[in-house]
ZAMARDO-581524 format. One record per atom (N, C-alpha, C, O, CB): residue in one letter; chain; atom name; x, y, z. Coordinates in nm, 2 decimals. Glycine has a CB too. Layout:
N
> a, A, CA, X, Y, Z
...
This chain:
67
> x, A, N, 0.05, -2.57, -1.79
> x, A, CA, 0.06, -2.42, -1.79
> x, A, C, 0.09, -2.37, -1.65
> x, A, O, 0.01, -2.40, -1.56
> x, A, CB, -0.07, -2.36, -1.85
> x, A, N, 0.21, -2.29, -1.62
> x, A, CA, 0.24, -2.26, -1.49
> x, A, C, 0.17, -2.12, -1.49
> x, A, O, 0.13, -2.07, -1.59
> x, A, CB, 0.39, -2.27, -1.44
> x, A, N, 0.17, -2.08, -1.37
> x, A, CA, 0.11, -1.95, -1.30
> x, A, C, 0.21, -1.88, -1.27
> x, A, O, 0.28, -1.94, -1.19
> x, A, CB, 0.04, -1.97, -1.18
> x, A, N, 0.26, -1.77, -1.29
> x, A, CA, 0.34, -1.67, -1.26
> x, A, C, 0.28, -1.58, -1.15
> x, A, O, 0.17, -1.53, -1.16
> x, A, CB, 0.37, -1.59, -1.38
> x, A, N, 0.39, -1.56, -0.98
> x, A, CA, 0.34, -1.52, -0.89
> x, A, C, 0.39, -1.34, -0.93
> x, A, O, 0.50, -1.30, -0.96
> x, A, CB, 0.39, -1.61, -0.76
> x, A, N, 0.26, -1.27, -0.91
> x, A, CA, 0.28, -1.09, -0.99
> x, A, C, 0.33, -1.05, -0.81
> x, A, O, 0.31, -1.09, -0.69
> x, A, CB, 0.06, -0.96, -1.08
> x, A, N, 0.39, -0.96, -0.87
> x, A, CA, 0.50, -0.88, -0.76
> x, A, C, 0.40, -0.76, -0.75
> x, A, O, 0.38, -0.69, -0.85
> x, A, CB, 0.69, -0.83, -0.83
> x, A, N, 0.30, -0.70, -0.59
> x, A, CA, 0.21, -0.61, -0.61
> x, A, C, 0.31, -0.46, -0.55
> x, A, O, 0.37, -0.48, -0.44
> x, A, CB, 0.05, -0.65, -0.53
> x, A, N, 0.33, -0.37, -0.60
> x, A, CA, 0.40, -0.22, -0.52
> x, A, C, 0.27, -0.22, -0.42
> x, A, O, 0.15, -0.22, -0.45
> x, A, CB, 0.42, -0.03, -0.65
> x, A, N, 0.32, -0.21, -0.27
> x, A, CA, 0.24, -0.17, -0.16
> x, A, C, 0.26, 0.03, -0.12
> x, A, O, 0.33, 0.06, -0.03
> x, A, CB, 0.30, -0.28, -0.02
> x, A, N, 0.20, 0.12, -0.17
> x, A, CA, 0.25, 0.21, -0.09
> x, A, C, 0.27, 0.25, 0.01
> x, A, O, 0.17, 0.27, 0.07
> x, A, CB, 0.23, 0.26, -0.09
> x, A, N, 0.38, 0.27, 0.07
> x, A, CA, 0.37, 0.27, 0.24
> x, A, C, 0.25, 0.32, 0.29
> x, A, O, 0.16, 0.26, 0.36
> x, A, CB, 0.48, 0.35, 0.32
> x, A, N, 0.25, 0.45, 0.23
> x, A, CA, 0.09, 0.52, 0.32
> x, A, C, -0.01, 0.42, 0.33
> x, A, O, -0.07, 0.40, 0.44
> x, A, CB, -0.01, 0.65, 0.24
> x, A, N, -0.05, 0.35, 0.22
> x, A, CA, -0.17, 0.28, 0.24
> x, A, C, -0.13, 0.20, 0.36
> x, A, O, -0.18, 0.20, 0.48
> x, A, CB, -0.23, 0.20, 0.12
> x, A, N, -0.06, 0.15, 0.33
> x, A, CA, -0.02, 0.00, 0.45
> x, A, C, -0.05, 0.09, 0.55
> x, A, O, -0.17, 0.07, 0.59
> x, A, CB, 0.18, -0.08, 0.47
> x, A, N, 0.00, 0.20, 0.62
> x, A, CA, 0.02, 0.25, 0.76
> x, A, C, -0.09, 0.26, 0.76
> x, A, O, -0.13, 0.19, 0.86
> x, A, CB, 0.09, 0.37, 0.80
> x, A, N, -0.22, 0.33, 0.67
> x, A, CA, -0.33, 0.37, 0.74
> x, A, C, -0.40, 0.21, 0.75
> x, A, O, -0.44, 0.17, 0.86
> x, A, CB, -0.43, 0.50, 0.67
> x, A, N, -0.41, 0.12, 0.65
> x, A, CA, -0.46, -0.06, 0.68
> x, A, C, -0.47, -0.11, 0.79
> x, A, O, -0.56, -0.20, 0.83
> x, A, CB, -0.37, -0.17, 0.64
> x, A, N, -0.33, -0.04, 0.89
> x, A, CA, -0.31, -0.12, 0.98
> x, A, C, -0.36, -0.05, 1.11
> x, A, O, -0.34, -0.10, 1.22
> x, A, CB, -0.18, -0.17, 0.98
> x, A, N, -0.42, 0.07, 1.09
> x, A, CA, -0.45, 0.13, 1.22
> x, A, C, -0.64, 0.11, 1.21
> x, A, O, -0.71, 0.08, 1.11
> x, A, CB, -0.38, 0.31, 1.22
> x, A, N, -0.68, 0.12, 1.34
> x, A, CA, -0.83, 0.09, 1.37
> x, A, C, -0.88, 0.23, 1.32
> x, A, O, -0.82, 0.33, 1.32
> x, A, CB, -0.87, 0.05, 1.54
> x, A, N, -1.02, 0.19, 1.27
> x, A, CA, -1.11, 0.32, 1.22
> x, A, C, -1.04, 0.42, 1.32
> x, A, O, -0.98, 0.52, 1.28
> x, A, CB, -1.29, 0.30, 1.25
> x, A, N, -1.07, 0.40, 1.45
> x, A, CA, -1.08, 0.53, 1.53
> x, A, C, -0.93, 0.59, 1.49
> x, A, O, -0.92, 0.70, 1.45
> x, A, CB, -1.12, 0.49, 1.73
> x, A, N, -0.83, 0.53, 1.51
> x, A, CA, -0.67, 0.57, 1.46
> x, A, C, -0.68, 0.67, 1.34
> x, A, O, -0.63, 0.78, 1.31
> x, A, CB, -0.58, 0.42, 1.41
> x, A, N, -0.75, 0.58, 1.30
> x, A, CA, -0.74, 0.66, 1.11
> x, A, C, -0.82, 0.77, 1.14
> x, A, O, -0.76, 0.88, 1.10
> x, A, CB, -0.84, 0.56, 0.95
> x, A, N, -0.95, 0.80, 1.21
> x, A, CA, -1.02, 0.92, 1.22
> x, A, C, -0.93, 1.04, 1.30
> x, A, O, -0.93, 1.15, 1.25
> x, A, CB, -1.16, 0.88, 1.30
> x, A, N, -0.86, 1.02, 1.38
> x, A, CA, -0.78, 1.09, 1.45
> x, A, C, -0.67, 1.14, 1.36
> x, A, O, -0.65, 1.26, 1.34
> x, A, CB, -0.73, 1.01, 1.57
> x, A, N, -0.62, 1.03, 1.30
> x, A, CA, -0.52, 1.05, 1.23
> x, A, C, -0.58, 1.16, 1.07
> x, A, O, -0.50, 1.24, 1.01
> x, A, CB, -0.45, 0.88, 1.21
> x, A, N, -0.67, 1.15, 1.03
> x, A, CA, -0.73, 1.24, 0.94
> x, A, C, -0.76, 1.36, 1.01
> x, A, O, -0.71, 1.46, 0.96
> x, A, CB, -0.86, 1.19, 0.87
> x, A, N, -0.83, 1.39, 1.14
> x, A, CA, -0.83, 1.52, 1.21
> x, A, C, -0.67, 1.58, 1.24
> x, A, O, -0.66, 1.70, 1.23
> x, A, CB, -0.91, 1.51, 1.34
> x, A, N, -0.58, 1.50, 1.26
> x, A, CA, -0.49, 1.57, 1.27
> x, A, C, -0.41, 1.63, 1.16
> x, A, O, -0.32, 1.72, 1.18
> x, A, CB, -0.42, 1.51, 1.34
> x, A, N, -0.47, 1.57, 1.02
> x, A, CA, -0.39, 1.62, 0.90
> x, A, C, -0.48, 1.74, 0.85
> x, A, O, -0.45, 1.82, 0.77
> x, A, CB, -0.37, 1.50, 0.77
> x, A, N, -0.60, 1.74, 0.93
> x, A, CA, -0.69, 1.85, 0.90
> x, A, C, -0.66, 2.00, 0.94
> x, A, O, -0.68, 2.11, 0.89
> x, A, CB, -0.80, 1.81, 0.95
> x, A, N, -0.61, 1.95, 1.10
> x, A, CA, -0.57, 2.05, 1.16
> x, A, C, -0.44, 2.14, 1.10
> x, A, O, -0.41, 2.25, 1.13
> x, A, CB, -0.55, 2.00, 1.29
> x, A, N, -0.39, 2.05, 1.02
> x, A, CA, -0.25, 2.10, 1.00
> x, A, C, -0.28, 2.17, 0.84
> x, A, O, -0.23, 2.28, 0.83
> x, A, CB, -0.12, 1.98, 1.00
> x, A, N, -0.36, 2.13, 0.74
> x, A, CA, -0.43, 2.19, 0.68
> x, A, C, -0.47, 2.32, 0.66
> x, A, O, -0.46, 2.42, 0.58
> x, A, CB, -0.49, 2.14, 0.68
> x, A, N, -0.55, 2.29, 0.76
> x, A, CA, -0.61, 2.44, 0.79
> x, A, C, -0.61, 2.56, 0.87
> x, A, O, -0.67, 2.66, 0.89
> x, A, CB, -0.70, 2.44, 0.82
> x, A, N, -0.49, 2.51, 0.91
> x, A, CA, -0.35, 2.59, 1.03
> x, A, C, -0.36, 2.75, 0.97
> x, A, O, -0.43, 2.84, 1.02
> x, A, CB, -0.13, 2.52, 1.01
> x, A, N, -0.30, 2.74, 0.89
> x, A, CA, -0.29, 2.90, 0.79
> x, A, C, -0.44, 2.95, 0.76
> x, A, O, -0.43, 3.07, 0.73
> x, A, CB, -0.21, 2.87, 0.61
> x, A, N, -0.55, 2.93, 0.76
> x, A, CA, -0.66, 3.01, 0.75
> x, A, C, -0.72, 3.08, 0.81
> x, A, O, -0.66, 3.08, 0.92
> x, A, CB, -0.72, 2.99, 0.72
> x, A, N, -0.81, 3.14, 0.82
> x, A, CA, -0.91, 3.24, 0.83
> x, A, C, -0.97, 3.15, 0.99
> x, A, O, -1.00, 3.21, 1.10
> x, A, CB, -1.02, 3.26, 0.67
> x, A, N, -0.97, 3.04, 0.96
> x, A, CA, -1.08, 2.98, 1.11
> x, A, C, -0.96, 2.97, 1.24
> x, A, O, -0.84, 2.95, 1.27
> x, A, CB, -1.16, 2.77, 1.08
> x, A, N, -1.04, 2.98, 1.27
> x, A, CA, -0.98, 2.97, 1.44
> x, A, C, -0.95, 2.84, 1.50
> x, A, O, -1.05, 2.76, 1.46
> x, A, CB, -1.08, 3.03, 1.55
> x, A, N, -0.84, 2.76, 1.59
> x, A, CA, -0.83, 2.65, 1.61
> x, A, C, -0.97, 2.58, 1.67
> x, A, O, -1.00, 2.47, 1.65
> x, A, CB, -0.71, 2.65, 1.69
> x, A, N, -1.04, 2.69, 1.76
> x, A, CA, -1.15, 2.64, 1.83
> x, A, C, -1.24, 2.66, 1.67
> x, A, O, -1.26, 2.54, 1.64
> x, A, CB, -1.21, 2.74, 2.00
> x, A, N, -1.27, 2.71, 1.59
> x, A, CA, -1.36, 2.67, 1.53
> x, A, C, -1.31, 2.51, 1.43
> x, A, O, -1.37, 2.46, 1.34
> x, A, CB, -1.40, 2.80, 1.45
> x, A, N, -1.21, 2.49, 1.46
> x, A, CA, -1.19, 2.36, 1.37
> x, A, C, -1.18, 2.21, 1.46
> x, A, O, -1.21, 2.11, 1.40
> x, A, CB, -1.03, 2.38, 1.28
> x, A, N, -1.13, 2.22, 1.58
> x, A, CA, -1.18, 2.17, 1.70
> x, A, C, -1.31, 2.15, 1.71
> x, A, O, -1.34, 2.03, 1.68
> x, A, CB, -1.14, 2.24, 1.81
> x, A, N, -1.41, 2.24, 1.75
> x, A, CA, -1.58, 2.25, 1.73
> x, A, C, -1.56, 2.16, 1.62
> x, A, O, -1.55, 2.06, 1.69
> x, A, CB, -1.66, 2.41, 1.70
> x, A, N, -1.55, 2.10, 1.49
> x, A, CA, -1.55, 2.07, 1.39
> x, A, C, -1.56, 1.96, 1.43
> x, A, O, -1.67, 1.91, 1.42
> x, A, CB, -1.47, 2.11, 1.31
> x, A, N, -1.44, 1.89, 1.48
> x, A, CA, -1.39, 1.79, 1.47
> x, A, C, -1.48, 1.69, 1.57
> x, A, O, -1.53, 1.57, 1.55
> x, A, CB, -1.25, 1.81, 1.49
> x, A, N, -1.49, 1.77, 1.67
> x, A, CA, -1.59, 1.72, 1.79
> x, A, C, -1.70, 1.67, 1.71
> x, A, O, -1.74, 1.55, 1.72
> x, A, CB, -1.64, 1.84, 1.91
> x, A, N, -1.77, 1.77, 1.61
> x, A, CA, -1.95, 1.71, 1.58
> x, A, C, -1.86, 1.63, 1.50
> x, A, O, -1.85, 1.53, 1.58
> x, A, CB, -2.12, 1.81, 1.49
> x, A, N, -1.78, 1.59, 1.40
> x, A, CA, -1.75, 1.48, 1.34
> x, A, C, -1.73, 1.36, 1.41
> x, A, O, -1.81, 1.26, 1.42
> x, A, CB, -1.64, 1.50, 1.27
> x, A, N, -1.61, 1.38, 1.47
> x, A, CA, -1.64, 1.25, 1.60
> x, A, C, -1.73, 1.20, 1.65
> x, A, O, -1.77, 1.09, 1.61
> x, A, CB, -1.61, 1.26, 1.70
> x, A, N, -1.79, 1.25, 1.75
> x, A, CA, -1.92, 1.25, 1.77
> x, A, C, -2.03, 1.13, 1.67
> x, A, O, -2.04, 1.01, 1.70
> x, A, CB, -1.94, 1.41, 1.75
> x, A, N, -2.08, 1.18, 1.58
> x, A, CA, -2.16, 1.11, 1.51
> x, A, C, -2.10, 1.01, 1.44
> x, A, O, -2.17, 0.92, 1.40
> x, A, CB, -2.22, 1.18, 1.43
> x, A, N, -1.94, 1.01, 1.42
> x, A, CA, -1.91, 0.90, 1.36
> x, A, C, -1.94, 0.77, 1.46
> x, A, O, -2.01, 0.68, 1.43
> x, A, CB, -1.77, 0.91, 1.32
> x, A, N, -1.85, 0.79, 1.62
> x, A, CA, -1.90, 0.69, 1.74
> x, A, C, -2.07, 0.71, 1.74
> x, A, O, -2.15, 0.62, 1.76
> x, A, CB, -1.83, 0.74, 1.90
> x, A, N, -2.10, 0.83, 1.71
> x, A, CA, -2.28, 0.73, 1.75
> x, A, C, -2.31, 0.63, 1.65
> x, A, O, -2.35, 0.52, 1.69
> x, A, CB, -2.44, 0.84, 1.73
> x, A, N, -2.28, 0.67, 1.50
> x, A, CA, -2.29, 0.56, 1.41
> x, A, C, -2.27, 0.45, 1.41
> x, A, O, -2.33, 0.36, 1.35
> x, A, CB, -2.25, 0.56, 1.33
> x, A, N, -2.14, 0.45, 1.51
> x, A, CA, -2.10, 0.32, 1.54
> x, A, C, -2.15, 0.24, 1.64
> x, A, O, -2.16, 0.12, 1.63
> x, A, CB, -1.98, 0.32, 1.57
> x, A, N, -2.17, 0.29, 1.70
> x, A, CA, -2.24, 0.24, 1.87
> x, A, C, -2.39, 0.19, 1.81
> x, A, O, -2.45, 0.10, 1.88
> x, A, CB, -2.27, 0.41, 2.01
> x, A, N, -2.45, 0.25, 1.69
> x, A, CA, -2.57, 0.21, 1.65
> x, A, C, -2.55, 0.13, 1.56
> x, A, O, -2.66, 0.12, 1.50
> x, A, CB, -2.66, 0.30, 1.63
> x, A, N, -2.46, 0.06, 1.48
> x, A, CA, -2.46, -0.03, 1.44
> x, A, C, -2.42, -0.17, 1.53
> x, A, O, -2.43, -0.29, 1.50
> x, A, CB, -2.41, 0.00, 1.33
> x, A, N, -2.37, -0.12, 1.61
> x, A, CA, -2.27, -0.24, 1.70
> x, A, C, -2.39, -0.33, 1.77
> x, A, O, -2.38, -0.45, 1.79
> x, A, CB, -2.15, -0.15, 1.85
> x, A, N, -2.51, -0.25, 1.80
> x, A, CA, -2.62, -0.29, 1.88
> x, A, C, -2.70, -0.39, 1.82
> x, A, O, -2.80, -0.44, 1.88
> x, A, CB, -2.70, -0.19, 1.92
């Protein structure tokens, strides 16, 4: 009985974000955030402020598991 090798569809997006480091990908999600939320009601510094406490605790999380 032979094995047939399955042909998998990669979506590019996924691949791009696979290949970048958490921190890449976190950046890279605040920047799709920023652009998101460009048109509303908040202000760049209130989505900035945002982004900072996100950051922020994501590296502490990290820094406290790293230990």
């Amino acid at each position: 009985m032979e094995m047939g090798v399955a042909a998998k569809r990669i979506d590019p997006e996924d691949y791009v974000l696979s290949v970048l480091s958490p921190e890449d990908r976190l950046d890279a999600a605040f920047n799709v955030a920023r652009e998101a939320f460009k048109k509303t009601k908040l202000t760049m510094k209130d989505i900035d402020k945002a982004v900072e406490s996100v950051r922020r605790k994501a590296y502490e999380e990290k820094k406290e598991s790293s230990r």
